[in-house]
N, C-alpha and C positions, 0 to 999 in steps of 0.2 A: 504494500500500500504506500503511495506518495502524498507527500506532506500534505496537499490540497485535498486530496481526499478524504483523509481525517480529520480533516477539519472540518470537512463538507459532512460527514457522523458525527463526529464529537458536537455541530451546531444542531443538527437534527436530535441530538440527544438532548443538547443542555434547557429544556423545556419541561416541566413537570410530567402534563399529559402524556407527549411523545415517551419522557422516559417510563411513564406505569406503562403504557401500553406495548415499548419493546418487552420492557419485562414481562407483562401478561405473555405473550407470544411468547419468548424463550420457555417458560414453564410449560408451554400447549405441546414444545417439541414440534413434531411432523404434523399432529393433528391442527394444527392452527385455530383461528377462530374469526368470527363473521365481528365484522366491521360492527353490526349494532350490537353483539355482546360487549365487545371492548367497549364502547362509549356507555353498557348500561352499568360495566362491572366499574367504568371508572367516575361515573356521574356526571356527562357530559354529554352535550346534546350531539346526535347524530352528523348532522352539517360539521361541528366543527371538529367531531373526529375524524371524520374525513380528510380534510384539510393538514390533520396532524399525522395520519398517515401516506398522504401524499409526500408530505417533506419525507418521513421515514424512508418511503418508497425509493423518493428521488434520490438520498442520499446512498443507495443499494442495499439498505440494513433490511428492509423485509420486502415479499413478494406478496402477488395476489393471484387468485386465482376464482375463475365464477364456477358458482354449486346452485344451479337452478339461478334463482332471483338475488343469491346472497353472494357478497364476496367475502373470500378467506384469507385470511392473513396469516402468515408466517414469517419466521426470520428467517434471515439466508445465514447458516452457521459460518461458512467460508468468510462472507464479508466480517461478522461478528469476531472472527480468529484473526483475522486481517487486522482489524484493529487493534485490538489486545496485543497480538504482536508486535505492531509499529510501536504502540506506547511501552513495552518492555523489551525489544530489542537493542537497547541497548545501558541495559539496568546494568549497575556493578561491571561497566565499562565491559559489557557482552554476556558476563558470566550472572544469566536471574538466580542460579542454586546458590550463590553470594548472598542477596536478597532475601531469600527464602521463596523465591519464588519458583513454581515449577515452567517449564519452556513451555511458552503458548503450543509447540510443531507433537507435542505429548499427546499421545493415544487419548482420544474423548468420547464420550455416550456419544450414542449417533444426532443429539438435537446439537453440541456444540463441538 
């Protein structure tokens, strides 16, 4: 990932809404969820979760996809690794086991 990019997620992120609703979606995994659950689990009107998914979207952090009349949401785990790793690639001058950190490139559940 290049610097413009992550900045282009990190601003997508730095939003209240935006961040409940990646997080709602990393917890869904594969199964994703419909645009008006997110806006009822997060208590925000429908219009404007949209809008807050769109930036998500635009920034590559999650995907859509139509099921009949609804659309589903998901993260993109790749993009979400992508980040984490540009911001810890170069922790403890390369070495994140320095840190205590384990290496983003580390075997994951299949949602990350």
């Amino acid at each position: 990932m290049d610097t413009n990019n992550a900045i282009t997620a990190l601003a997508a992120l730095a939003q209240e809404h935006r961040l409940a609703a990646f997080r709602l979606l990393a917890a869904t995994g594969e199964t994703g969820m419909a645009a008006g659950e997110l806006a009822r689990q997060i208590g925000i009107p429908h219009n404007t979760m949209s809008s807050h998914l769109a930036t998500l979207s635009n920034a590559g952090l999650i995907t859509a996809t139509r099921d009949g009349r609804s659309m589903i949401y998901r993260i993109v785990p790749a993009a979400m690794r992508a980040l984490l790793g540009f911001l810890t690639d170069d922790c403890c001058q390369g070495r994140p086991e320095l840190c205590g950190l384990a290496p983003v490139t580390a075997p994951k559940t299949e949602c990350c």
